[in-house]
N, C-alpha and C positions, 0 to 999 in steps of 0.2 A: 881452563877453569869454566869459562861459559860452554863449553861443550859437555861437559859434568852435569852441571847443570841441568841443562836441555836435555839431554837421555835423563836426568832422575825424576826430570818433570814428567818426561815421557811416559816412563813407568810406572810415575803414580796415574795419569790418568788410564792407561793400557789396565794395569791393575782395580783402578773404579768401576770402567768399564764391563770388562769380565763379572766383577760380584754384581753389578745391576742387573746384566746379564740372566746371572746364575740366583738372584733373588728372583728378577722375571720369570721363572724356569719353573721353582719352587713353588710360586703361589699357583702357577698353573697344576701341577701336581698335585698340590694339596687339594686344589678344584674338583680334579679332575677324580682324584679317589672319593671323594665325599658325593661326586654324583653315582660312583657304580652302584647298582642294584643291589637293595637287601636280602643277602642270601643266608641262610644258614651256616655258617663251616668256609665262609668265604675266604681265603688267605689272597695278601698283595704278595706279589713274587720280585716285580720287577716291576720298576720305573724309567719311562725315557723318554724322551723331547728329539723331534725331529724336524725339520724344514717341513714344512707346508708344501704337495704336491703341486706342479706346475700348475695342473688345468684349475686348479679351485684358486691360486695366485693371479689367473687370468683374467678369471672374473672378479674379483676382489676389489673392496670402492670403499673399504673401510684407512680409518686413519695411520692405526697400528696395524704391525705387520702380526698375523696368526703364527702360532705354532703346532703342531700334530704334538698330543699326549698320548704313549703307549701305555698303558696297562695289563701287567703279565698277572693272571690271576687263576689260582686252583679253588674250585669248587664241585660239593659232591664227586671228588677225586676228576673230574676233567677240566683238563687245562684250558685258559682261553685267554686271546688278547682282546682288551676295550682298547679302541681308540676314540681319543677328542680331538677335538679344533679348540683353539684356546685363543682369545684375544683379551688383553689389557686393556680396560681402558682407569681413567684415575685411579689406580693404584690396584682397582679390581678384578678379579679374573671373572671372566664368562666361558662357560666352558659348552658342548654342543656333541652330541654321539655323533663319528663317522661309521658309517660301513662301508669295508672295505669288500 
């Protein structure tokens, strides 16, 4: 019975986990599309959250850990991806252009 238990407790927090996660994820997203440039005909294609590259991890002195935001986007018919850097802090996203 107490081992029931302890996995269901498990799960619920495994599962907490995950969605603060995947709300974290989201506000950087939504960030991150409201900074792309004003373009006419612009369409979002795709969205996606990746780890932070090593050498900018290296240097990094902030509290929260960063996230990379992809943005797959068609305009005037050619394709392109925006990347950000995303950092949380109270509840806020700040979002910053990389070029890769």
């Amino acid at each position: 019975m107490r081992t029931e238990i302890a996995l269901a407790t498990l799960a619920v927090l495994l599962a907490t986990a995950n969605s603060h996660a995947e709300d974290n994820n989201r506000a950087c997203i939504v960030k991150a599309t409201e900074a792309l440039p004003h373009i006419a005909g612009l369409v979002v294609k795709k969205t996606r959250t990746r780890p932070v590259p090593a050498e900018i991890m290296a240097t990094w002195r902030g509290q929260t850990r960063p996230v990379m935001v992809d943005v797959d986007i068609i305009a005037a018919g050619a394709a392109e991806t925006y990347s950000y850097i995303c950092v949380l802090t109270n509840k806020t996203a700040f979002v910053r252009r990389v070029m890769s």
